[in-house]
N, C-alpha and C positions, 0 to 999 in steps of 0.2 A: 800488121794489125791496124785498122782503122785508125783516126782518134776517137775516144769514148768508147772505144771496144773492149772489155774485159773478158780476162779468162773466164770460162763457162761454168766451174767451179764457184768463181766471184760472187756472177752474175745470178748464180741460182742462189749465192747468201751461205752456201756451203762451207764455203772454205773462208776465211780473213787472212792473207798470204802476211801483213808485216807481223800480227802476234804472231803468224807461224815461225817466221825467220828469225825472230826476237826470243822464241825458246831455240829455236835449232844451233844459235848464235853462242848457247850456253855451254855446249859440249856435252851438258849430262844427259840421258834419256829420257822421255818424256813420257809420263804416266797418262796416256788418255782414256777419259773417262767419257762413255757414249752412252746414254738413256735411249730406248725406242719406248712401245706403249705397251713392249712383250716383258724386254729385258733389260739386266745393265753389264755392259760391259768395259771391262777395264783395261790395259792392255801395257806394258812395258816395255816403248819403242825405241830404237836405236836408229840416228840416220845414217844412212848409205847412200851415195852414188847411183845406186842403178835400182833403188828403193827402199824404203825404210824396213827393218826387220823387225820382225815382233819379238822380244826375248820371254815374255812370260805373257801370261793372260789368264783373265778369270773370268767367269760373268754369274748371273745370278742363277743361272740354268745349271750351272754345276755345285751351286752351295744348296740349289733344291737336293740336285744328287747327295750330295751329306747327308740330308734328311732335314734341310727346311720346309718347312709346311706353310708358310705365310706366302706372301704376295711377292712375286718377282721384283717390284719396281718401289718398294719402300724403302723407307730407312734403314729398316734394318737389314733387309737384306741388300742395300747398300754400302753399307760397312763392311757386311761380310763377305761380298764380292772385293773389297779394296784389302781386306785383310786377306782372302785367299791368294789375292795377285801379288801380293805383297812378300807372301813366304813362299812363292813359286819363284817372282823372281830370287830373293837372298838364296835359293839351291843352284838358279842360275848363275849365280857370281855378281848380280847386281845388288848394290848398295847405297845408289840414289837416285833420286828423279827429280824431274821436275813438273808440276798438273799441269796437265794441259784438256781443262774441259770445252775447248772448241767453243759452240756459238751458247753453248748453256747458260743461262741468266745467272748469276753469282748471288745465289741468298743464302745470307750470314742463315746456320743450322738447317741447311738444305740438306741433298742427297748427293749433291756434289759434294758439301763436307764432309757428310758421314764417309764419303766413300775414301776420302785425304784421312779419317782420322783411322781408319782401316787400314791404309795401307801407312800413316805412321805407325800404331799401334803394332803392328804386324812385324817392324825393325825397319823399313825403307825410313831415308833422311830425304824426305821432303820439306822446301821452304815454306813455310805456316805459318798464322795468327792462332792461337788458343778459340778466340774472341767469334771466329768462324763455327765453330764442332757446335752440333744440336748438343745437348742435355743427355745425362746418363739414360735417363727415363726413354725418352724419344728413339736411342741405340739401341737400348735391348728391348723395346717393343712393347715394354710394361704400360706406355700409353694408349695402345690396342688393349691388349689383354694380357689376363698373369699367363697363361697357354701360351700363348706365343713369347714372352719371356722365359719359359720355362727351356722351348722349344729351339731357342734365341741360344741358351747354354750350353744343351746338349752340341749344337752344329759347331760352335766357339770351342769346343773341345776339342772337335774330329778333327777342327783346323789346325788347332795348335799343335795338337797331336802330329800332326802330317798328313795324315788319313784324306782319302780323298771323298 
């Protein structure tokens, strides 16, 4: 490879390879969390050799399936994509992770938290600040409206439940 030539990954700002090797270095699985402009998903990944394996995954497209009615890409159903991934994997036999939100900007009570405090909430032992997680208010959606905290309950239920 040239000098100044990086992997094409790098180079397009995709990938940051030492935070990648700085989790992978941990031995636990790493909880990635990925935002588009559709949906969010979560994913509980293990590395391998001949490529990483997904143990569990969630996204916001299957908490609609519960019966979320709100917006794919908020808060709240940010959280509940991290809490469905969360009791998907504990059936898979995992019981801790480490986040790994990729190039996502880190704002204290973002959707990147809610979705940490989801999948802590959920039973996963992930390494946390308190000081990060939005506001109850902001979680269950009662900052939009009472409907969609209503609506916020009902889906929190089917989760806990197990129900899919």
């Amino acid at each position: 490879m040239p000098k100044g030539m990086h992997f094409s990954r790098r180079r397009k700002g995709i990938t940051n390879y030492r935070k990648r090797l700085a989790l992978l270095k941990s031995g636990i699985p790493r909880a990635v969390v990925r935002f588009s402009n559709a949906k969010i998903t979560v994913q509980i990944i293990d590395f391998a050799k001949e490529g990483d394996k997904v143990l569990a995954s969630a996204s916001s497209t299957d908490v609609a399936g519960a019966g979320w009615k709100g917006s794919k890409t908020n808060i709240p159903a940010s959280y509940l994509s991290g809490m469905m991934a969360a009791k998907r994997a504990m059936k898979a036999g995992v019981s801790s992770a480490v986040l790994d939100i990729g190039r996502i900007t880190p704002t204290p009570g973002g959707r990147a938290f809610a979705t940490l405090k989801g999948l802590v909430d959920g039973g996963l032992e992930v390494p946390h600040s308190e000081d990060l997680f939005p506001d109850e208010g902001r979680i269950n959606g009662s900052h939009i409206s009472d409907k969609l905290s209503k609506d916020f309950d009902k889906v929190m239920k089917k989760i806990e439940g197990g129900k899919k």
